[in-house]
C-alpha atoms as a printed R data frame, in Angstrom:
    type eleno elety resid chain resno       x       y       z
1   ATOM     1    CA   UNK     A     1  -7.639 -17.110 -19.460
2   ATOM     2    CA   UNK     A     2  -9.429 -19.651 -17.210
3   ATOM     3    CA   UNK     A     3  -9.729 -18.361 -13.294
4   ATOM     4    CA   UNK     A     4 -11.123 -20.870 -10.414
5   ATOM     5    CA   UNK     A     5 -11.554 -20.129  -7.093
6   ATOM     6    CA   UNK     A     6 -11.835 -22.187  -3.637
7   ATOM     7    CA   UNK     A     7 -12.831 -21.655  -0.025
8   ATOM     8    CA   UNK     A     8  -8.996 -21.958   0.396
9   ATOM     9    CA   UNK     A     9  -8.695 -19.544  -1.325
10  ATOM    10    CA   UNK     A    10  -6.822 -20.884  -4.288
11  ATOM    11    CA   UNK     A    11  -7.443 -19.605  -7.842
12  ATOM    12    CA   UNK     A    12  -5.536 -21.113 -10.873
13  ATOM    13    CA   UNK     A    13  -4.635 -18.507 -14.123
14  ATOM    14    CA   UNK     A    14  -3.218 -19.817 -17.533
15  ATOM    15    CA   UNK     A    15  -4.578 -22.200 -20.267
16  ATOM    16    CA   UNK     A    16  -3.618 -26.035 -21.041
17  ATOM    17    CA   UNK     A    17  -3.846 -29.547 -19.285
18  ATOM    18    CA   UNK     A    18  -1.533 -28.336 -16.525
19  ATOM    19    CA   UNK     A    19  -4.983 -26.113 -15.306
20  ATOM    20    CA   UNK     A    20  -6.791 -29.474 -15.208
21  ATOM    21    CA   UNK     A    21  -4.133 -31.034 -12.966
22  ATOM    22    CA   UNK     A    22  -3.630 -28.082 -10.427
23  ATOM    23    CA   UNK     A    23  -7.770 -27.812  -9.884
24  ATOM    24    CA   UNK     A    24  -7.316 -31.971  -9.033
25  ATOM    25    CA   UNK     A    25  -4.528 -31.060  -6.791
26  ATOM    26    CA   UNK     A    26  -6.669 -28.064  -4.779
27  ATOM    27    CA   UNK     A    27  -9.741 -30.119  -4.328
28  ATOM    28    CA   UNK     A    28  -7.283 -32.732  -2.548
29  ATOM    29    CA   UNK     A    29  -5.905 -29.648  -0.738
30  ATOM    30    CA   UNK     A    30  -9.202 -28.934   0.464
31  ATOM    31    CA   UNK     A    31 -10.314 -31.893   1.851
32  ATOM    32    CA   UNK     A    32  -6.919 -32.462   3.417
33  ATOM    33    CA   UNK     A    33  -7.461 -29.058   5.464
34  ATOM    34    CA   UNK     A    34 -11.372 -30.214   6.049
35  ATOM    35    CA   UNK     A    35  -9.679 -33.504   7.437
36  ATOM    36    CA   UNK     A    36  -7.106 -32.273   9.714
37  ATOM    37    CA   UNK     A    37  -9.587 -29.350  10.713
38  ATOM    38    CA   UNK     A    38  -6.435 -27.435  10.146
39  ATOM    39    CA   UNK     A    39  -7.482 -23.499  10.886
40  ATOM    40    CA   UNK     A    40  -5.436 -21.152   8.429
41  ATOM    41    CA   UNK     A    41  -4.153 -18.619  10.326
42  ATOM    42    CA   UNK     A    42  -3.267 -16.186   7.414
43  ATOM    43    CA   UNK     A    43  -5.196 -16.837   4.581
44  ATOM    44    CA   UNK     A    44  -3.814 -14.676   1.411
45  ATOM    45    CA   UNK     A    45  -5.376 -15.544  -1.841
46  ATOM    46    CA   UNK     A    46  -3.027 -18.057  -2.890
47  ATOM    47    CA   UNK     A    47  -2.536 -18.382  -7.162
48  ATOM    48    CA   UNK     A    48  -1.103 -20.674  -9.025
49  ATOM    49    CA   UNK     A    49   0.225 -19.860 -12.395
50  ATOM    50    CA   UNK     A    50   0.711 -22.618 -15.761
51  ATOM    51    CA   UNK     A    51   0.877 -22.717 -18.913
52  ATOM    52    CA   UNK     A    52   2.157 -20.738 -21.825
53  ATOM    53    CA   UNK     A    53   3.330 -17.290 -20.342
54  ATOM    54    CA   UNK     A    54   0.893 -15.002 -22.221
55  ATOM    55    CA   UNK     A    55  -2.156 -17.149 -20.630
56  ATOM    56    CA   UNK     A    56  -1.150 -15.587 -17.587
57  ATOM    57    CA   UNK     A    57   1.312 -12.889 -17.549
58  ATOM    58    CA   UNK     A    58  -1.130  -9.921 -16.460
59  ATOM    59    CA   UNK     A    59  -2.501 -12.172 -13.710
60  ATOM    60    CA   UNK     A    60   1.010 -12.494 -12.290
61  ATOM    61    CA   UNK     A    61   1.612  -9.352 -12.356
62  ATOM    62    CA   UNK     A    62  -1.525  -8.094 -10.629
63  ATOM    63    CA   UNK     A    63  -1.169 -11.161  -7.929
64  ATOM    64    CA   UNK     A    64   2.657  -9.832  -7.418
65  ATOM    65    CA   UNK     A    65   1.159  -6.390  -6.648
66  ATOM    66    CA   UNK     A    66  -1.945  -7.424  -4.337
67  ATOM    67    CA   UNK     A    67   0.663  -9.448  -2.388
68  ATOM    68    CA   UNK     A    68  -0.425 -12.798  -2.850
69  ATOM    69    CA   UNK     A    69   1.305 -16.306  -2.388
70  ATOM    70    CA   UNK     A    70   1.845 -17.212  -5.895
71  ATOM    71    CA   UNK     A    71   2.958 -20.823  -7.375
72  ATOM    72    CA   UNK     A    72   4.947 -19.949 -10.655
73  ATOM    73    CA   UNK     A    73   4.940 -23.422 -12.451
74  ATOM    74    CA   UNK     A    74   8.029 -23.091 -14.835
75  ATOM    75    CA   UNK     A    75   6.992 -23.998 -18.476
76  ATOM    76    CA   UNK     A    76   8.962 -21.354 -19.955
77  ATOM    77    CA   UNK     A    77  12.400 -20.139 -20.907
78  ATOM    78    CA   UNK     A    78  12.378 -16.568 -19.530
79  ATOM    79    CA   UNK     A    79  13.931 -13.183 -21.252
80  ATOM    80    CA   UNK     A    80  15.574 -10.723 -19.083
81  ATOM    81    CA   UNK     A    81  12.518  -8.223 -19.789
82  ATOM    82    CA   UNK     A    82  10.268 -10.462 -18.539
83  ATOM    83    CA   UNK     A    83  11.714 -11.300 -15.471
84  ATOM    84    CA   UNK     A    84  12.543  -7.543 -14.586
85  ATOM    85    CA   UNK     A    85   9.029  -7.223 -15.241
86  ATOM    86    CA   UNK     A    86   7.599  -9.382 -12.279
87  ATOM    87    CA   UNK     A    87  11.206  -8.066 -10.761
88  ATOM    88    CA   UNK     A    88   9.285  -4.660 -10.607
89  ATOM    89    CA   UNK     A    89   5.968  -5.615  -9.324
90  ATOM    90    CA   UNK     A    90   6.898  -7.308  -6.414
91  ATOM    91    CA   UNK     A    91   9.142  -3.873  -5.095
92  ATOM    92    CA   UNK     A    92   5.922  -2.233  -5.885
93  ATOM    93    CA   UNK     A    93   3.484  -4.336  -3.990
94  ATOM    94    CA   UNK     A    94   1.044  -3.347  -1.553
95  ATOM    95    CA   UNK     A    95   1.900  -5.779   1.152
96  ATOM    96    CA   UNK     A    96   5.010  -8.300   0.472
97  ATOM    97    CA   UNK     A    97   3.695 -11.243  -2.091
98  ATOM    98    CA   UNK     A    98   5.101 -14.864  -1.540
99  ATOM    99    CA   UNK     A    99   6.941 -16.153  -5.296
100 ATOM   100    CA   UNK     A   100   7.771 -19.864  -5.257
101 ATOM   101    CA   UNK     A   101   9.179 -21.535  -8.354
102 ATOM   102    CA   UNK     A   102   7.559 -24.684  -8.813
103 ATOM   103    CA   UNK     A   103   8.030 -27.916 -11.727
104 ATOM   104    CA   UNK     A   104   5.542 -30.707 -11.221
105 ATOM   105    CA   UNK     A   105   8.949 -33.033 -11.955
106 ATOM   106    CA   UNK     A   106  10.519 -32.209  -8.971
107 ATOM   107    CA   UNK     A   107   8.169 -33.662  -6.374
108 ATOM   108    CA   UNK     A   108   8.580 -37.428  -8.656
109 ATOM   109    CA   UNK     A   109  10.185 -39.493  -5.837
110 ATOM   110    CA   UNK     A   110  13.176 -40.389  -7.680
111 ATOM   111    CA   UNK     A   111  14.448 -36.608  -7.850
112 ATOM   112    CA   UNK     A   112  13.319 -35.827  -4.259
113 ATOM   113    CA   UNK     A   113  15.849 -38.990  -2.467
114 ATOM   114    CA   UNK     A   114  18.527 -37.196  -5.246
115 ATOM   115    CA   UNK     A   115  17.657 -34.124  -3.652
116 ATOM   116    CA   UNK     A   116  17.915 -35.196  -0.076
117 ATOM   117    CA   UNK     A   117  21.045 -37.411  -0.739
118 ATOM   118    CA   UNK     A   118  22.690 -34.400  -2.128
119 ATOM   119    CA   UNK     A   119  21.519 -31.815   0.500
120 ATOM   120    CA   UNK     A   120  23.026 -34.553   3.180
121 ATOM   121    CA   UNK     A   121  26.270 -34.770   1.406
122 ATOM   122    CA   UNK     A   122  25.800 -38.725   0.970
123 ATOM   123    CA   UNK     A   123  27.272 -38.332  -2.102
124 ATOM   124    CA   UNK     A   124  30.130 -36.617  -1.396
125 ATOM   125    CA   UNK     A   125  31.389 -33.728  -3.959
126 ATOM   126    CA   UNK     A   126  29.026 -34.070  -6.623
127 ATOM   127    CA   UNK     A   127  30.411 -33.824  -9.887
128 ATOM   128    CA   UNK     A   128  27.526 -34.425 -12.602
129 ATOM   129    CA   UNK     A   129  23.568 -34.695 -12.443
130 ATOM   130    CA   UNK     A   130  21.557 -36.787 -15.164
131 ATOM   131    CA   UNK     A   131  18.178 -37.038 -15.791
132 ATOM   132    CA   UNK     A   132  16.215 -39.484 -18.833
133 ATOM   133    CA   UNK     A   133  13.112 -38.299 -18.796
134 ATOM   134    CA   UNK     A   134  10.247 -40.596 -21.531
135 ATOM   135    CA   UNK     A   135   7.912 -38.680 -23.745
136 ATOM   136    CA   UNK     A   136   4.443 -39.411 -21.722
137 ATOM   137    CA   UNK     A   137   1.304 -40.725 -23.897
138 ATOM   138    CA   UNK     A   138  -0.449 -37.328 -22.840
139 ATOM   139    CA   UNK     A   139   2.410 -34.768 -24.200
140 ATOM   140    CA   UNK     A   140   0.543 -33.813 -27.149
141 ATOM   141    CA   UNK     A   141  -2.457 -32.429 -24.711
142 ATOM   142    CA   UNK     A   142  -0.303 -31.055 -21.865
143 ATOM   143    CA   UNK     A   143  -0.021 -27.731 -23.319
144 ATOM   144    CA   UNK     A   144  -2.929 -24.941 -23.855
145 ATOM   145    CA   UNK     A   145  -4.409 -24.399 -27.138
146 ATOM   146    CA   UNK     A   146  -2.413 -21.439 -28.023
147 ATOM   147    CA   UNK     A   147   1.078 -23.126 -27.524
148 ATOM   148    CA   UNK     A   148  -0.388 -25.562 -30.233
149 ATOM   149    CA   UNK     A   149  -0.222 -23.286 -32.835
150 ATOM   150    CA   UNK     A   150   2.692 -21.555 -31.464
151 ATOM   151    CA   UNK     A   151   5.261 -24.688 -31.891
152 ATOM   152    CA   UNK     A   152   8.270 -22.967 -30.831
153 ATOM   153    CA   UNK     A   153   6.483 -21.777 -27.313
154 ATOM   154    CA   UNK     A   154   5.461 -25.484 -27.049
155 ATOM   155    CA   UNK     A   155   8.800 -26.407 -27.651
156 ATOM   156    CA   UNK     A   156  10.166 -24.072 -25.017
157 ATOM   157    CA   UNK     A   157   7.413 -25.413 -22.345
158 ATOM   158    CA   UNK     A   158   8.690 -28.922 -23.306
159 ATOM   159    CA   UNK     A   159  12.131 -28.581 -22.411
160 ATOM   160    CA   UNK     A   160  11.571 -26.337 -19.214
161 ATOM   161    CA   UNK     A   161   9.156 -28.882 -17.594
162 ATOM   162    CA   UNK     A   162  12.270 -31.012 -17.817
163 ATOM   163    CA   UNK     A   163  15.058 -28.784 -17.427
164 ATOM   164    CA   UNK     A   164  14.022 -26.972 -13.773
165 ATOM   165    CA   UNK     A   165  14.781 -29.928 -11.574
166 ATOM   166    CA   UNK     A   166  17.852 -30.362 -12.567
167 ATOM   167    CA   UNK     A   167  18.901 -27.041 -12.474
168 ATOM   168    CA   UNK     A   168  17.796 -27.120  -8.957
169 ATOM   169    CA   UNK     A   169  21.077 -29.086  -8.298
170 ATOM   170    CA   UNK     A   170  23.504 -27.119 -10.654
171 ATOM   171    CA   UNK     A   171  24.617 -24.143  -7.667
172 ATOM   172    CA   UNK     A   172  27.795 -23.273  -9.550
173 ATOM   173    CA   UNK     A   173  28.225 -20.493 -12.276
174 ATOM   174    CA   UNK     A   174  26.815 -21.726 -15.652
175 ATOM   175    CA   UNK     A   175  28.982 -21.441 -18.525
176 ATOM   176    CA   UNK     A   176  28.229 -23.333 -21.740
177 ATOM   177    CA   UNK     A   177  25.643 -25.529 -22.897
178 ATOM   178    CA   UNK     A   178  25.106 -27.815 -26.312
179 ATOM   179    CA   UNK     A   179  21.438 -28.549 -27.470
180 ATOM   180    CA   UNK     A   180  21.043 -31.935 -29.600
181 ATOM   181    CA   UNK     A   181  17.660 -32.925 -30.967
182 ATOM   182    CA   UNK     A   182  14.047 -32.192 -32.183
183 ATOM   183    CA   UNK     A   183  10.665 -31.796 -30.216
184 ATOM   184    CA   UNK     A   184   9.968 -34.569 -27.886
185 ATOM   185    CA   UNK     A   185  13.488 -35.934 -28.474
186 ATOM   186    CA   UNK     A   186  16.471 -34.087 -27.536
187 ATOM   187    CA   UNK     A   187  19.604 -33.807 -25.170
188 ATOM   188    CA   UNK     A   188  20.949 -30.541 -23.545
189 ATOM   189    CA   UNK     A   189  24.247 -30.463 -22.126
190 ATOM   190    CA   UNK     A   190  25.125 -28.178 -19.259
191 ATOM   191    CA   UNK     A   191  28.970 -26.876 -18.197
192 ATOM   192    CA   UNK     A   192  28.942 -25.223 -14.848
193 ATOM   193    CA   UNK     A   193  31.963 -23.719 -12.560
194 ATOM   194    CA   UNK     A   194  34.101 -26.456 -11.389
195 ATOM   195    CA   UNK     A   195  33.564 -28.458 -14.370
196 ATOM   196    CA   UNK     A   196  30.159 -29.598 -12.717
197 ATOM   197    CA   UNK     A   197  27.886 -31.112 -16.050
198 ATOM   198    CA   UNK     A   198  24.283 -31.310 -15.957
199 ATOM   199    CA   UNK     A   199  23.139 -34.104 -18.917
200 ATOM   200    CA   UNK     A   200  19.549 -33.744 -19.870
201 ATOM   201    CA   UNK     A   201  17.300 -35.766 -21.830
202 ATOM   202    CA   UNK     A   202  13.758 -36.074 -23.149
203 ATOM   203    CA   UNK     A   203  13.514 -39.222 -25.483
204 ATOM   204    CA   UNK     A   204  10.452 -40.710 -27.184
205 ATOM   205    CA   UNK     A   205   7.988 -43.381 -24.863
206 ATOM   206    CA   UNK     A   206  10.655 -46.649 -25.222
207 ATOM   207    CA   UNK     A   207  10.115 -49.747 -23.123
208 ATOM   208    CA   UNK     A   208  10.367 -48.374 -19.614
209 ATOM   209    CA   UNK     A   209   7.400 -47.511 -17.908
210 ATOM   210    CA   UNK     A   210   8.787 -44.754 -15.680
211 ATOM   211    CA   UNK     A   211   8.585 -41.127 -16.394
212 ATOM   212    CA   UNK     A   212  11.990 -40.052 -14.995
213 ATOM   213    CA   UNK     A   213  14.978 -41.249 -13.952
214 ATOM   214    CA   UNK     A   214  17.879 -39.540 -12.331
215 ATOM   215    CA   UNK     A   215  21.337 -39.884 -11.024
216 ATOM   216    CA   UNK     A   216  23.560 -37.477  -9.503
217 ATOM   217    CA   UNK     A   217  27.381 -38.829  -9.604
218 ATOM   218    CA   UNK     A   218  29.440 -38.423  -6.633
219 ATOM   219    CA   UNK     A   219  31.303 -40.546  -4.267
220 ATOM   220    CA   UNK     A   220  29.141 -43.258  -5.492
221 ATOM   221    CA   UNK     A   221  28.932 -43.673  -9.082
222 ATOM   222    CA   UNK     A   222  25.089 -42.449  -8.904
223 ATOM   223    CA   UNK     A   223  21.822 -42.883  -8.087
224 ATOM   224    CA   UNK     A   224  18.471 -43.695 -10.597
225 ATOM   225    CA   UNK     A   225  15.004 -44.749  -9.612
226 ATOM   226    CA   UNK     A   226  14.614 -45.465  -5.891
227 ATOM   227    CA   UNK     A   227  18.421 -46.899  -5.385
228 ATOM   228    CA   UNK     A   228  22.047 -45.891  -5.525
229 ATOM   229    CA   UNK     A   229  24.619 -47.215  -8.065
230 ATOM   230    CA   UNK     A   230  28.187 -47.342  -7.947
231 ATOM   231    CA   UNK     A   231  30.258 -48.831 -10.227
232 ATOM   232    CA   UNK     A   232  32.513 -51.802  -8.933
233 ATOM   233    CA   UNK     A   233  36.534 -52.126 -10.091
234 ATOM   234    CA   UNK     A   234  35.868 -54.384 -12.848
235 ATOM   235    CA   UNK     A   235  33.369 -52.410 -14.172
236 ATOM   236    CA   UNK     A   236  29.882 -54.161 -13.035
237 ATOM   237    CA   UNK     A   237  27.734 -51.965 -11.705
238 ATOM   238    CA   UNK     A   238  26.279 -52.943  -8.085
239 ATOM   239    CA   UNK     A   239  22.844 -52.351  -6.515
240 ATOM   240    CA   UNK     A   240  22.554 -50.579  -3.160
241 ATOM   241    CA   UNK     A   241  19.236 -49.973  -1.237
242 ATOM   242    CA   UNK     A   242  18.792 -46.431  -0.165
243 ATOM   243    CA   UNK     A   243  17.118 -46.803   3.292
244 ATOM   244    CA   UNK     A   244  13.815 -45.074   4.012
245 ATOM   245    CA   UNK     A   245  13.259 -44.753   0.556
246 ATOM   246    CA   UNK     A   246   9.254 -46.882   0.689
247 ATOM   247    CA   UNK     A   247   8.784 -43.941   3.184
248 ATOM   248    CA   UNK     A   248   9.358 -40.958   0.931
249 ATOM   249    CA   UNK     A   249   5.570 -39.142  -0.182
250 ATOM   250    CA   UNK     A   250   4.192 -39.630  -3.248
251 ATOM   251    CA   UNK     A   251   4.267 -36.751  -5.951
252 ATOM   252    CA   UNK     A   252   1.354 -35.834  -5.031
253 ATOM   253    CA   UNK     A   253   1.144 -35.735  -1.579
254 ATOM   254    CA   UNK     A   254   4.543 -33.727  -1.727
255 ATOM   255    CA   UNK     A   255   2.794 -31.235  -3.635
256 ATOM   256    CA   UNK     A   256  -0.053 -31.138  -1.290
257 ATOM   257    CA   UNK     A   257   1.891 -30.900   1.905
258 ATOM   258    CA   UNK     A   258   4.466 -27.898   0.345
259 ATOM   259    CA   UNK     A   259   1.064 -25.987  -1.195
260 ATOM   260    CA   UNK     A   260  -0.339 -25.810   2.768
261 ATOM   261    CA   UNK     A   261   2.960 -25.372   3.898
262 ATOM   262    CA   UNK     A   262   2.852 -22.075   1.654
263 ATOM   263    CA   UNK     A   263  -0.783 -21.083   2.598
264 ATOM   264    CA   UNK     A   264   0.011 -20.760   6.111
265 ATOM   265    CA   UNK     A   265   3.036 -18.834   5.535
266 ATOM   266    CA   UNK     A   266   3.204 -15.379   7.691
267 ATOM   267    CA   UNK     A   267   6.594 -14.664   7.919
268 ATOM   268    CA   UNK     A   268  10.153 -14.555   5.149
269 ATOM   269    CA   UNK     A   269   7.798 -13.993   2.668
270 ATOM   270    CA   UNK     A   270   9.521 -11.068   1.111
271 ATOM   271    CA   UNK     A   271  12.696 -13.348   1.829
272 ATOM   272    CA   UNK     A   272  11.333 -16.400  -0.100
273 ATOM   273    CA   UNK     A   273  10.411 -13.717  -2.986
274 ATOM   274    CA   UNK     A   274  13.886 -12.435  -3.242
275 ATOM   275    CA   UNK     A   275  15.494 -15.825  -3.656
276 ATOM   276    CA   UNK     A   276  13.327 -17.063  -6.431
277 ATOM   277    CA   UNK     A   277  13.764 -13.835  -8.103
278 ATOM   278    CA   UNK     A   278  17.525 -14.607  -8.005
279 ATOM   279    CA   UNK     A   279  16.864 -17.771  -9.049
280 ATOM   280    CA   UNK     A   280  15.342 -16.640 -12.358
281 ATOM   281    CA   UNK     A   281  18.251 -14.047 -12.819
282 ATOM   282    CA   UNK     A   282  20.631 -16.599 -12.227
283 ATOM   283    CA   UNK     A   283  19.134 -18.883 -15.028
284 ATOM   284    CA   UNK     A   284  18.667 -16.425 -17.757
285 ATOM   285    CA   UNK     A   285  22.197 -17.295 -19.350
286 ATOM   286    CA   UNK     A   286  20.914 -21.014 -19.153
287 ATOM   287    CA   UNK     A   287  17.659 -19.772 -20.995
288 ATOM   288    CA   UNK     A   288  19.086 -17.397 -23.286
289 ATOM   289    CA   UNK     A   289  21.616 -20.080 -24.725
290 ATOM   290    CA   UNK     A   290  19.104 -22.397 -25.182
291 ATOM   291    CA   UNK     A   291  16.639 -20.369 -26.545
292 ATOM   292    CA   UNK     A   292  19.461 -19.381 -29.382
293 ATOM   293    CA   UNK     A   293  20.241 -22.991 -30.454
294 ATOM   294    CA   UNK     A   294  16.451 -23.987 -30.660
295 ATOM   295    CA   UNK     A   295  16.199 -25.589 -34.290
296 ATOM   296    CA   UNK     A   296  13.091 -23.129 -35.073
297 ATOM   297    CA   UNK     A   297  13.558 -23.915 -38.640
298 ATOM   298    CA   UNK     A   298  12.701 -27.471 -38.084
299 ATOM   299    CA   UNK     A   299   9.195 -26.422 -35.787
């Protein structure tokens, strides 16, 4: 297990490319504090956690029970053990620790405006979420060396790093869901309360140069890469500019910003634990389907 540290104080647990990316993202966290001369008030150790689960399960744990601010990145289907597990350490921690779920997908600009435009009720009663995301030239190194030889926990990494930010927008009671595919190619297909569908997708590297697009149907037909679509009467499909969009942050500085947002957290910690606790619990059906129609035999 690989463990860096910063004047922060940040320190990173787990194995795999996503360790790479997260020490990138403190350094710029650093100097963005060292620019501002931003004083942190509180200053709890603040760990992030990536990878395959095993490369930093016991770190969690201990971080849950020291109290720390802790960035879960979500590369993995959970089990209800395993969640009761963390569940357990944050009742029994010495001072309240601060869990936030986090997927490096959802700060890509397209899904934040869907976010917003959602949250804002721009869309009216939303009815279905879709997201295509492309198979990027770096997927076979974006996961540790022990998911490599473990293809199904690869597998499950895959379609988590893809799945979260879309399950971000399902609120309703999850009730069925059909998995179509093979590694670095599939489809999952989500029924919620309310017949609310989720349609998710993870195809091959094709023509388009994006990494994700998404649309989230509503009043307007949807919305996919910067702009709203709605469908006209005769079928066409017509192109509407979603104002304040060129002002939106980058991924990155999105990340940055909600990271020293969460370092200089002092109060609703125990709050903000609680809900992405529930979160997890809520999700488990969602996992534990998907987990049973995983085509292991063809790993």
């Amino acid at each position: 297990m690989m463990k860096e540290t910063t004047p922060a104080p940040i320190e990173i647990l787990g194995s795999g490319a996503w360790v790479g990316f997260f020490q990138d993202l403190q350094r710029l966290v650093v100097e963005k504090l060292k620019a501002t001369s931003q004083v942190l008030a509180h200053r709890p150790t603040f760990t992030i956690c990536c990878g395959p689960l095993a490369s930093y399960q016991e770190g969690l744990i201990q971080a849950l029970l020291d109290g720390h601010t802790i960035w879960l990145v979500t590369s993995h289907l959970w089990q209800a053990d395993e969640v009761e597990s963390i569940s357990s350490a944050a009742k029994n921690a010495q001072q309240p620790p601060y869990l936030e779920l986090i997927s490096p997908r959802q700060f890509d600009a397209d899904f934040l405006q869907a976010r917003l435009l959602a949250q804002r009720g721009d869309l009216g009663e939303l009815k279905a979420v879709r997201s295509l995301a492309w198979t990027p030239p770096f997927a076979e190194e974006a996961v540790s060396p022990e998911a490599a030889t473990d293809r199904t926990t690869r597998f499950m990494e895959e379609i988590s790093l893809v799945l979260e930010p879309a399950l971000e927008l399902c609120t309703g009671r999850f009730l069925s869901c059909q998995f179509r595919g093979l590694p670095r190619d599939w489809s999952v297909s989500l029924l919620f309360e309310g017949d609310f569908r989720a349609e998710i997708e993870l195809r091959k590297r094709g023509h388009l140069p994006l990494a994700t697009g998404w649309m989230v149907d509503g009043t307007l037909a949807g919305y996919r890469q910067g702009r709203l679509y709605r469908t006209a009467t005769d079928g066409e499909t017509i192109d509407v500019p979603v104002p304040g969009f060129e002002s939106l942050p980058t991924s990155v500085e999105a990340m940055c910003d909600q990271l020293i947002a969460a370092l200089t957290m002092t109060t609703g910690r125990k709050e903000g634990t609680q809900q992405s606790l529930s979160k997890l619990a809520a999700r488990l059906p969602v996992y534990q389907s998907l987990l049973a129609q995983l085509p292991r035999q063809s790993l």
